[in-house]
C-alpha positions as protocol buffer text, in pm:
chain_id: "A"
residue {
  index: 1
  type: UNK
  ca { x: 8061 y: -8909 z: 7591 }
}
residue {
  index: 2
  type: UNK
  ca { x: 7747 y: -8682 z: 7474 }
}
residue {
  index: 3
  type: UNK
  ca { x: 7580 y: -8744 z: 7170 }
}
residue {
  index: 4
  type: UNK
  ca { x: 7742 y: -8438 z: 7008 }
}
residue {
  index: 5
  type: UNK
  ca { x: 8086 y: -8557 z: 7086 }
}
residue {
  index: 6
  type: UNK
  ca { x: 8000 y: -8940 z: 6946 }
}
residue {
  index: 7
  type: UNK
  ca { x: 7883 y: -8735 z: 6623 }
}
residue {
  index: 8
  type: UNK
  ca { x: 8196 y: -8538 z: 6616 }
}
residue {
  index: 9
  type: UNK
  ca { x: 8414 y: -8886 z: 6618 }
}
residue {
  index: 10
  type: UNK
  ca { x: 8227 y: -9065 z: 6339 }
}
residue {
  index: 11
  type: UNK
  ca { x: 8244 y: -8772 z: 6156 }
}
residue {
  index: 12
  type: UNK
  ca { x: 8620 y: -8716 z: 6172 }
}
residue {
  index: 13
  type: UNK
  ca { x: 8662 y: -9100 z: 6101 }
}
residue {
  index: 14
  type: UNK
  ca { x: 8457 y: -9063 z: 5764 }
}
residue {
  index: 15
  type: UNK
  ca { x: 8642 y: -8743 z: 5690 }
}
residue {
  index: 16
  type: UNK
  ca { x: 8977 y: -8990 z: 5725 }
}
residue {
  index: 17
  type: UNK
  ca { x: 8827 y: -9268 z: 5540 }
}
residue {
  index: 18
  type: UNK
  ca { x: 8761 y: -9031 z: 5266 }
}
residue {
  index: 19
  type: UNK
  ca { x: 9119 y: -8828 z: 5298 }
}
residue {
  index: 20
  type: UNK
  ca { x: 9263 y: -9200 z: 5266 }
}
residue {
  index: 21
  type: UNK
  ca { x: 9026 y: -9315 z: 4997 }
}
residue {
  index: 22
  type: UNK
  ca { x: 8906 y: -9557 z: 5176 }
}
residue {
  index: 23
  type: UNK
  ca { x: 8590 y: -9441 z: 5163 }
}
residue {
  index: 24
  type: UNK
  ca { x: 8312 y: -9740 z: 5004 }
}
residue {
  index: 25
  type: UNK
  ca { x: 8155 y: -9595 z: 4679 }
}
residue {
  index: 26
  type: UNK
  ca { x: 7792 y: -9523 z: 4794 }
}
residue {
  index: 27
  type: UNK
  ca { x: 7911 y: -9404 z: 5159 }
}
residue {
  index: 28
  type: UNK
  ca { x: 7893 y: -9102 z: 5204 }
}
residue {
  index: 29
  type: UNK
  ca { x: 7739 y: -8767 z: 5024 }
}
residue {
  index: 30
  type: UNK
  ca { x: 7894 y: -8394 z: 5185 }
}
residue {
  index: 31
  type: UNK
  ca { x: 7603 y: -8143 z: 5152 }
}
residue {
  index: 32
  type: UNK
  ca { x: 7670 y: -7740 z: 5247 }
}
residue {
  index: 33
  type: UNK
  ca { x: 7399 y: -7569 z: 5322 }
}
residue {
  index: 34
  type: UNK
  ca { x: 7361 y: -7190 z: 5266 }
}
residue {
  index: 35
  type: UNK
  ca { x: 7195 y: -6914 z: 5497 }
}
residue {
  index: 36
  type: UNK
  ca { x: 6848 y: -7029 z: 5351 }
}
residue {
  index: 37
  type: UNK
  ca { x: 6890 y: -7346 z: 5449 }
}
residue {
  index: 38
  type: UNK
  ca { x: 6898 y: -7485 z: 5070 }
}
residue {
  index: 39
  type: UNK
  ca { x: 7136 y: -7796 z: 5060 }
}
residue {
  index: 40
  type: UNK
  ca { x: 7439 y: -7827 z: 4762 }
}
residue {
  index: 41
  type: UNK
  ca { x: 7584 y: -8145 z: 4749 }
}
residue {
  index: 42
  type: UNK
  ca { x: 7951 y: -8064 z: 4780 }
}
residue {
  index: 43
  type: UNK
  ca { x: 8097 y: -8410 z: 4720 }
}
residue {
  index: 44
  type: UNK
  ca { x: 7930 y: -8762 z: 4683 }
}
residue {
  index: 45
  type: UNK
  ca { x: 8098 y: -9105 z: 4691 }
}
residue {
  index: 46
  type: UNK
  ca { x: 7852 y: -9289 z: 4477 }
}
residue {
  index: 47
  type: UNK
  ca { x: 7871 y: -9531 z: 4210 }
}
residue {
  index: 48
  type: UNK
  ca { x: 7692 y: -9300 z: 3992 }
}
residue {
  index: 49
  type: UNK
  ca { x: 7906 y: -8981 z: 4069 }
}
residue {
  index: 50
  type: UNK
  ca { x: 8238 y: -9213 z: 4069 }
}
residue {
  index: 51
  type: UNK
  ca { x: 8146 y: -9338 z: 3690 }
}
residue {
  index: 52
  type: UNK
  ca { x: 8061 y: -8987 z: 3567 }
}
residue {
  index: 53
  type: UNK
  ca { x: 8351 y: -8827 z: 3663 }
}
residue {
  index: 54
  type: UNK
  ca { x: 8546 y: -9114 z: 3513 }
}
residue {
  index: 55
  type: UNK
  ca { x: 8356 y: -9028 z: 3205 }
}
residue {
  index: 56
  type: UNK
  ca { x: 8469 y: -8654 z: 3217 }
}
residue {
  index: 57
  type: UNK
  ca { x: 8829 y: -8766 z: 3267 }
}
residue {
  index: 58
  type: UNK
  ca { x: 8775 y: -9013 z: 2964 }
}
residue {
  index: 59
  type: UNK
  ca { x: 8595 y: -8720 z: 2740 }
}
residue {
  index: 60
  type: UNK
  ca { x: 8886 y: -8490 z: 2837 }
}
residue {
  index: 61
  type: UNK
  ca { x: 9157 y: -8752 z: 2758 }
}
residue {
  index: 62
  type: UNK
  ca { x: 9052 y: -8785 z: 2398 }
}
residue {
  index: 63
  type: UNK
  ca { x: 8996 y: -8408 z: 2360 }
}
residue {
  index: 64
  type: UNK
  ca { x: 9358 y: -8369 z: 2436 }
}
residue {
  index: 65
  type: UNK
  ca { x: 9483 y: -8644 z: 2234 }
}
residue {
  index: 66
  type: UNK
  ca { x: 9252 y: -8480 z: 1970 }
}
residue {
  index: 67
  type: UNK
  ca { x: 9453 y: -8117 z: 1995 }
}
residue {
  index: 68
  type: UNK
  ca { x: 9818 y: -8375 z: 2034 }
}
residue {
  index: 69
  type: UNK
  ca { x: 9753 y: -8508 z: 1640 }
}
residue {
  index: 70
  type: UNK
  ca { x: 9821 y: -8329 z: 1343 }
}
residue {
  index: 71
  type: UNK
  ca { x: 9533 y: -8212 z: 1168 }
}
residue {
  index: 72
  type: UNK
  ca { x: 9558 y: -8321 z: 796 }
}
residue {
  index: 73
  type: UNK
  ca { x: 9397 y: -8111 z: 521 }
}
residue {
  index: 74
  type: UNK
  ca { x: 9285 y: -8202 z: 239 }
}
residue {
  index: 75
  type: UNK
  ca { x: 9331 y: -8012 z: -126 }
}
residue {
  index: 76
  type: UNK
  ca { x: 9092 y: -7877 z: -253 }
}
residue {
  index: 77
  type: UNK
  ca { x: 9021 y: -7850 z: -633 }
}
């Protein structure tokens, strides 16, 4: 098998490992790169990218609970 076509397998098994979520915080990082060759990180597996999205899910959580509850007013006078 070439080198290409060795590429082309480990990169279809990490693409399953991550479809499965199997995938090992820390693993792997998915970078597109545009016609000027500048790289955008697409999707990471990190620690650090795992936790903050848990955050946003967390900070989102509360802001609907937030809307869910009655506000209660208080008189004035």
């Amino acid at each position: 098998m070439s080198d290409y076509g060795k590429r082309l397998e480990e990169s279809f098994k990490q693409a399953l490992e991550i479809a499965q979520g199997t995938a090992k915080p820390g693993t792997y990082r998915i970078t597109q790169y545009d016609d000027d060759g500048n790289p955008t990180v697409i999707a990471d597996f990190s620690d650090e990218f795992l936790a903050q999205i848990d955050a946003e899910i967390a900070a989102e959580r509360e802001q609907e609970e937030k809307a869910k509850s009655p506000s209660i007013e208080q008189p004035t006078g």
